[in-house]
C-alpha positions, 0 to 999 in steps of 0.5 A: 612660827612661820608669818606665811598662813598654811591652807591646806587643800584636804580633809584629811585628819591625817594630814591636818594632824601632822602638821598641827604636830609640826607647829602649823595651825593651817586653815582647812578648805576641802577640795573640789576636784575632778578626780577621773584619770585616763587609765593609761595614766602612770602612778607618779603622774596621776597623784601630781595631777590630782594633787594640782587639781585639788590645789587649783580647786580651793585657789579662788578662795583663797584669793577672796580670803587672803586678798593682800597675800600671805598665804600657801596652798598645799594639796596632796593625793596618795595612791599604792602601786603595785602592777596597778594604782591600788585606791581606797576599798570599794568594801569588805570583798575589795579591802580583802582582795587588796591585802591579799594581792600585797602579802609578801611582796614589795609595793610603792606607796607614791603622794603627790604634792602642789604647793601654790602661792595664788597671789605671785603664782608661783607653784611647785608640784613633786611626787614621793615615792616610798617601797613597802615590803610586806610580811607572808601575813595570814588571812585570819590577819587581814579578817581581823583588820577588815572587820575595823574601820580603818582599811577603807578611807585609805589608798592600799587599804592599810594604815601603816600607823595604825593597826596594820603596822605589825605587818610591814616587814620594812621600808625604804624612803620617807615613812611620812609618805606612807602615811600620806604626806611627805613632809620632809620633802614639803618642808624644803619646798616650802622654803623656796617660797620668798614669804615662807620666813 
């Protein structure tokens, strides 16, 4: 595998999954970022800020940690959009209101990526944005999925690998993005950094 050590700037066991399912053992710092942003901020531009923000947050132990080099930092923050940035559910009343608002109708799902090597500091920092169509689902269907615990860490309120993936009528873009973490897009990045061999 790849000499470079992976720092992933997140506790997501979504994201640490993945890339343990990639062949990638990273090491794990949780961030500490501000996450306020003007309201007037666009979708694609808030998940990139945040994304940096968590990256930088992790950056000066990373540079304590890996003194001589010979590590990546990625850090990611994903939103739903719709006519508005669509977050995690506040509860039940909010997680109902979100997937009610999304039935039958064609949503973006938008991860902001930042990819940092904290020693040369090069960085990059994209956006992927994949379109989710859902299904004309009955309510007893977001009921019976709001009564689980998988809505509520999750922007949309919805798992798309979970149990709510009956109710995605179709995609269109990178289904790792949904999930919250594009990695076909990180992946070539990645390869743009000299030490990731």
């Amino acid at each position: 595998m790849k000499s470079t050590t992976i720092v992933l700037a997140s506790s997501s066991p979504r994201r640490i999954e993945m890339l343990k399912k990639k062949g990638i053992e990273p090491v794990i710092i949780c961030p500490n970022a501000d996450e306020n942003l003007s309201d007037e901020t666009e979708p694609k531009e808030a998940v990139m800020q945040l994304a940096l923000r968590k990256a930088k947050s992790v950056e000066p132990a990373v540079k304590e940690r890996f003194r001589s080099g010979g590590a990546i930092i990625i850090a990611a923050d994903t939103v739903v959009y719709l006519d508005r940035i669509i977050g995690k559910p506040r509860d039940r009343e909010d997680a109902f209101a979100i997937l009610h608002h999304l039935r039958g109708k064609e949503h973006f799902v938008a991860t902001g990526v930042a990819i940092l090597e904290p020693v040369t500091g090069s960085k990059k920092v994209f956006c992927e944005v994949t379109r989710v169509g859902f299904r004309d689902y009955p309510d007893s269907d977001i009921n019976s999925y709001i009564d689980t615990e998988e809505p509520y860490d999750k922007a949309g309120g919805y798992a798309i690998q979970g149990g709510w993936g009956k109710n995605v009528a179709y995609i269109v873009g990178d289904y790792d993005n949904v999930i919250g973490f594009p990695w076909t897009r990180i992946k070539k990045e990645l390869e743009s950094f000299a030490k990731w061999h």
